[in-house]
N, C-alpha and C positions, 0 to 999 in steps of 0.2 A: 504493500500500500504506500510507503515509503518511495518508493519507485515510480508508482503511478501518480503522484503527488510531484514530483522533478519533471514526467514526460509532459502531464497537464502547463505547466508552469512554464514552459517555453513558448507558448501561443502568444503573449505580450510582446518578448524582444521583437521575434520576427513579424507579429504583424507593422510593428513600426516599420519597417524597413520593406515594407509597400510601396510600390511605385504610381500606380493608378487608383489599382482596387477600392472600394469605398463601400458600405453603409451593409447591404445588403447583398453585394456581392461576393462579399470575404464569407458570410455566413454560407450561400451558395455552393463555392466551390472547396470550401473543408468540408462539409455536409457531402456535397457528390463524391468526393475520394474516397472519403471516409466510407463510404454506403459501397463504391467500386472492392475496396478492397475487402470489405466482408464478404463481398459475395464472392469472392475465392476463396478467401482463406476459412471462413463457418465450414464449407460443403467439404473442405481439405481437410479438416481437422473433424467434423461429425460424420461427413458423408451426404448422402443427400436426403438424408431423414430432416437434416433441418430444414428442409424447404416443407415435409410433411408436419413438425413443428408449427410452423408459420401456419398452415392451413386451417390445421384444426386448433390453433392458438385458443386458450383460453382468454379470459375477459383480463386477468391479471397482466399478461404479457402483453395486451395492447394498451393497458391502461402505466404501462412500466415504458412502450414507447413512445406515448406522447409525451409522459415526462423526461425522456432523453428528447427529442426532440426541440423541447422547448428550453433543455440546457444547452441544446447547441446551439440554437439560433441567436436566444438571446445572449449569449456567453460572447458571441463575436462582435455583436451588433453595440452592444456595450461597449469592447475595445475600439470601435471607430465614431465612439461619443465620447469617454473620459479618459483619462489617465490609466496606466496598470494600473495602479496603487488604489484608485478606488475603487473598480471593477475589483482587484482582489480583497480589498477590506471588506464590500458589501457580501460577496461569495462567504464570508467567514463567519456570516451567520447561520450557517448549514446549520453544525448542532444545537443550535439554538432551536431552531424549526426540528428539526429532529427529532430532538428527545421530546418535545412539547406530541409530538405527531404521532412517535412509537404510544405513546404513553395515553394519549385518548383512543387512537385509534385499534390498537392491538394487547392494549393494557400491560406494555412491557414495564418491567421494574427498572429503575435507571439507579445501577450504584453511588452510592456518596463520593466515592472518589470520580466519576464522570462528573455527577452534578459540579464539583466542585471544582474540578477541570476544565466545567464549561463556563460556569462565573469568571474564574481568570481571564479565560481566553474573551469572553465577551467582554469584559473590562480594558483588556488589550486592544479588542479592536475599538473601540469606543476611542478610546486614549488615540489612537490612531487616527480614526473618522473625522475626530475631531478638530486636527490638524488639518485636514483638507476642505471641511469645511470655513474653516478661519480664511482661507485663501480664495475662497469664492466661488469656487468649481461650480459649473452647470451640475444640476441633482438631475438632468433626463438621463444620465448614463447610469446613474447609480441604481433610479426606478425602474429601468431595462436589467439591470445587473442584476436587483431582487429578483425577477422573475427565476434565475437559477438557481440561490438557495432551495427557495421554497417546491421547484421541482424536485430539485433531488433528495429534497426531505424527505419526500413525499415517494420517490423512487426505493430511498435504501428499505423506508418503512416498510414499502410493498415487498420487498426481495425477502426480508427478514418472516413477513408474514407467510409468506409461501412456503419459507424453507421450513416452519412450523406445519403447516398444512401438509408437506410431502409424505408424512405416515399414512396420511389417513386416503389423499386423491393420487399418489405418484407424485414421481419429482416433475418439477417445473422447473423446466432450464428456462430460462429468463437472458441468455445470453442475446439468439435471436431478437430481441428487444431493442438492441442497441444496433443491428443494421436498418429492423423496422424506423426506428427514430432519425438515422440518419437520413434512409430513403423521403420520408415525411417533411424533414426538414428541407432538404434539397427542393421538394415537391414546393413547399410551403414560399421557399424565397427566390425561386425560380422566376416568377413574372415582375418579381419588384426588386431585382437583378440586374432587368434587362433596361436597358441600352449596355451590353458589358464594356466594360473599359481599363480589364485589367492585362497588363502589358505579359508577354511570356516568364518572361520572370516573377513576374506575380503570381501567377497561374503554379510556377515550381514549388514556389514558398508555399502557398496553400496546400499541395496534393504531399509536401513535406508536413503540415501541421495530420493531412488527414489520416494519414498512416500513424506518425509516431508520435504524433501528440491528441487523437483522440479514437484513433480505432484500436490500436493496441494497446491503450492504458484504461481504457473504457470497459474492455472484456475482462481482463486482469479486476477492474476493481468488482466488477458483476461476482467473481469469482471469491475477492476476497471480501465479498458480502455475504457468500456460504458460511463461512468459517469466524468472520468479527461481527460483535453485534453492531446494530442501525450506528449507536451513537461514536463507537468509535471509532465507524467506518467513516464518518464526518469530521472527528477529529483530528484523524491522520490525513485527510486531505483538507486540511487548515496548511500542511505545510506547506502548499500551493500560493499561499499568500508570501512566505517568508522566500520561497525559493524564486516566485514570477518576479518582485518587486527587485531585490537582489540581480536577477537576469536582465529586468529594462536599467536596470541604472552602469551596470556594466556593457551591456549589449548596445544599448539605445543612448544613453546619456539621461535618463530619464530620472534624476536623482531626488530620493526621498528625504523629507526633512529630518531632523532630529526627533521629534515625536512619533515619527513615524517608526523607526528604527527601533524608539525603547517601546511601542506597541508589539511588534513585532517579534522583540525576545520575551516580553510576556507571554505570547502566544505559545513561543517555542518551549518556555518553562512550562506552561499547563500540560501542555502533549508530554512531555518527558517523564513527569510527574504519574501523570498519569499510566501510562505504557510499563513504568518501574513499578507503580504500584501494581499494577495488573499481573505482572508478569510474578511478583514475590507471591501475589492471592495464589498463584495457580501452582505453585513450588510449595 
């Protein structure tokens, strides 16, 4: 998760260093490679049972791709309205929504040491947000950028909920989810794309983010949603904040203020904390 949290985290640098591309386009052409390359690599790796997957798809794993979907589109469309830094400070309210959502919706128990995990880390971002607000930033990137929390709150909940439900209906792979969502997206930003205007090199950079910064990091985290519960499946892609921000400011020149930095190792102290405590419960 670690790892999908650093592949995430490089969509910043490089969409900076766009040449054309703009608004709706960037969301476009990550979404179409992203959705090309699943559909090799699912039927390479399942066979072609996941295409019968997809058919008789239950209501869960379409309701798992709209919320991929709507993390993709509005994840990019964000970055060609604000800053990294607050596109990723807004994203960092994931466990926030999280545990609020496990916990009505699936009546999961959230340990004290998460809860207490999550106050820091939402205090950190706080401490953070707040800095950028002082400076006057437009809030339409940031109200675009909410829409990805809140989907993927609402994603990990559903993955966790299934993997309870697999005694009783069979397993739900929920992987196919994440090609549906990209195909949808593609679908979705396809007409409000068009007049394109993004240069070949654009075009490279994109079908680069769609492979390794959201189709191969996307199935990994569906994956390490089997195995970690909802909340701390959110907490360990908080790292996405400390690693993207870190990346535009070396990558891009995109340099974060002082508040924003001691935000940011609050962050990384809650996750740490957390992860150590976890790891001693299970010893």
């Amino acid at each position: 998760m670690v790892a999908v949290a650093l592949m995430w985290s490089i969509a910043g640098v490089v969409t900076r260093h766009l040449e054309q591309a703009r608004s709706f386009e960037v969301s476009f052409w990550r979404s179409f490679f992203t959705a090309l390359v699943l559909l090799i690599a699912l039927p390479l790796q399942q066979g072609t049972a996941v295409f019968s997957k997809i058919r008789q798809a239950r209501r869960t794993l379409w309701l798992s791709a709209i919320c991929w979907c709507f993390m993709f589109t509005g994840f990019m469309l964000a970055m060609t309205l604000t800053t990294v830094a607050n596109v990723l400070i807004t994203l960092a309210l994931g466990p926030l929504f999280t545990a609020l959502l496990a916990r009505m919706l699936i009546g999961h128990r959230i340990a004290l040491r998460t809860w207490l995990a999550i106050g820091a880390a939402g205090a950190g971002i706080v401490w953070m947000y707040a800095d950028q607000v002082a400076h006057g930033l437009s809030m339409q990137g940031s109200l675009v950028a909410l829409c990805v929390p809140i989907a993927g709150a609402l994603n990990w909940t559903l993955t966790q909920h299934s993997q309870a439900q697999s005694a009783e209906q069979g397993r739900i792979d929920l992987v196919p989810a994440v090609l549906l969502g990209a195909m949808l997206s593609a679908l979705l930003t396809l007409p409000l794309a068009y007049p394109f205007q993004a240069s070949l090199r654009d075009v490279g950079l994109l079908a680069f983010l769609g492979v390794v910064q959201l189709a191969i990091p996307c199935v990994l985290a569906v994956l390490c949603a089997r195995v970690l519960q909802a909340p701390e499946v959110s907490l360990l892609a908080l790292l996405e904040v400390v690693f993207g921000i870190a990346l535009a400011w070396l990558g891009a020149g995109e340099k974060p203020g002082l508040q924003v930095l001691l935000g940011g190792a609050v962050v990384v102290g809650a996750l740490a904390a957390n992860e150590t405590w976890a790891w001693k419960e299970r010893q």
